[in-house]
Each structure stands twice: as C-alpha cells, then as structure tokens.
N, C-alpha and C positions, 0 to 999 in steps of 0.2 A: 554745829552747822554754821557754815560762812554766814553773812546775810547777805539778804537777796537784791540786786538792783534791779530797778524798775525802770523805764524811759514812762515821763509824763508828757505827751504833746498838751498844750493848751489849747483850749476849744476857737476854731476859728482860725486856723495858722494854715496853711497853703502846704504841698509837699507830701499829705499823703498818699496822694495816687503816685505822685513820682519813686517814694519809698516804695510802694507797692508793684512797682513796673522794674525799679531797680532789685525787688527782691525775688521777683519771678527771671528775670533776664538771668539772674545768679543760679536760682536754683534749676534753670532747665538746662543752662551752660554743664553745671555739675554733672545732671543726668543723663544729658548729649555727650560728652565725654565717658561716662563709665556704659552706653549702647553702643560708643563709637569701638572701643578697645572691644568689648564681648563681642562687636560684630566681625569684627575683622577675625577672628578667629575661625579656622575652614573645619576642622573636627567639632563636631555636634554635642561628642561627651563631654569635652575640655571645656565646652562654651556653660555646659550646664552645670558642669563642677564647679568651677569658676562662678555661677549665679551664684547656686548655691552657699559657695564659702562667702561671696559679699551680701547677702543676705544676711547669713548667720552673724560676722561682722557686725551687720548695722545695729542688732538685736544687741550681743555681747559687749560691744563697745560700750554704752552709755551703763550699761550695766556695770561694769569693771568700775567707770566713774565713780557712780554713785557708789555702789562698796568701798571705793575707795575716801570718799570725803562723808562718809558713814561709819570711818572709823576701823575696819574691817581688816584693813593691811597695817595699823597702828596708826601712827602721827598724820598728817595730811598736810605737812608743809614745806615737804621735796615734789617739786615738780619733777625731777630726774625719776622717782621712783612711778610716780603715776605714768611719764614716756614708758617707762621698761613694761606696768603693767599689761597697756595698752599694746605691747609687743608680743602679750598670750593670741592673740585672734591668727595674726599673719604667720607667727610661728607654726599654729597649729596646722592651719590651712596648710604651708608648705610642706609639714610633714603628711597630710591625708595625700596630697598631690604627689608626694614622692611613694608613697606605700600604696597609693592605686596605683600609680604610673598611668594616669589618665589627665594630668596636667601636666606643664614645666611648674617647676616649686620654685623658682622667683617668679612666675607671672601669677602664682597662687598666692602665694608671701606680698606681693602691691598690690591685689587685685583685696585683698583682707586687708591690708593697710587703709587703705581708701574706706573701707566698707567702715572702719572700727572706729575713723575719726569724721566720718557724713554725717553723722547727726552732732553731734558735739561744734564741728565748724560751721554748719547750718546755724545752727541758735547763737553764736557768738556772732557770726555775720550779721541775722537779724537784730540782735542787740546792735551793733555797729551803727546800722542804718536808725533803727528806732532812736538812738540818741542824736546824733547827726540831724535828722532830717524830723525831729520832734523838739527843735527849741534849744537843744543841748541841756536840758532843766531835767535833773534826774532825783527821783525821790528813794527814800529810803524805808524800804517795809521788813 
C-alpha cells in the first residue's frame, strides 16, 4: 500500500474558514452541474436511469480504486490501466442505456463517467486545498 499524505495545518494559522468556503463553493458547483444536466432532461425515465447509473458510478468508482491499488488487477503502477479500469462504470451504463432504450448511451457513458471519478476528484481537490491553504507543511504517516 502507497503511504498516505497527510496535510498538517499548525494551530493558530488563519485560512480555515477560507479553505472551508473554497471547498463548499467546489463541491456544490460539482453537484449544481450534475442537477443542471439531469434537469434539463424532458423524459422522466431517462432522468432517472441516468440517476440511477451516477449513483451506482459513485459507489463503483472508488471501489475499482481501491481493488486496484489492493493489488487485485496485479501491479499498480500504470495509471493507463487504472484510466481503462475506471472505464467499467460508463461502459456499462451505456450498454444498460442502449439495451433498455430508455437513455441515449453517450449521455449514459458521461453521465457514469462523472459519477465514477466524484468522489476520487472530490478528495484530491480537498487534499489540494488542505496543503495550500494549511502551511504547505505536510507530514508523513
């Protein structure tokens, strides 16, 4: 298993709340983006297939990660093959979309893309800021 980095703010240092205001501003841009695209949608079913597969996405996605730097797909030191992994979610999706014919399977295939990599760019984002905007002072556990 990699190791883990940690962000240390030091007690007393100014910028949490700004970190805190910058990481909500991010995360609800994210979530106002994936209601904006499911709303524009006029078909009811499409809208809720479509939850449904970014749903399942978000679930699967980090899961495929972790399998994969658990050793599970073998080595873990091609990010090329973790990208292809990570291409089970939206694949799938576009096939259930094409075999119900209740979605378009490219807006099924992006709408699972998104879902498969939201939590995984979520935490790297928050790492971003937590080093940034915590001292730049990062410890190793």
């Amino acid at each position: 298993m990699p190791p883990l980095l940690l962000a240390c703010a030091e007690s007393g240092e100014g910028g949490s709340a700004f970190g805190w205001l910058i990481t909500l501003a991010v995360l609800a841009a994210w979530i106002l983006v994936t209601a904006l695209v499911l709303r524009r949608l006029r078909d009811r079913t499409e809208r809720r297939l479509l939850l449904l597969l970014f749903i399942a996405s978000i679930v699967i996605g980090p899961l495929i990660i972790a399998a994969y730097y658990a050793g599970l797909f073998g080595d873990d030191s091609s990010l090329g093959v973790l990208a292809l992994l990570l291409m089970i979610p939206p694949a799938i999706g576009a096939v259930i979309a094409y075999l119900t014919g209740r979605a378009k399977p490219v807006r099924a295939f992006l709408i699972s893309l998104w879902g498969a990599v939201f939590l995984i760019s979520a935490g790297l984002f928050l790492f971003l800021v937590a080093v940034v905007l915590g001292g730049g002072s990062v410890c190793m556990e």
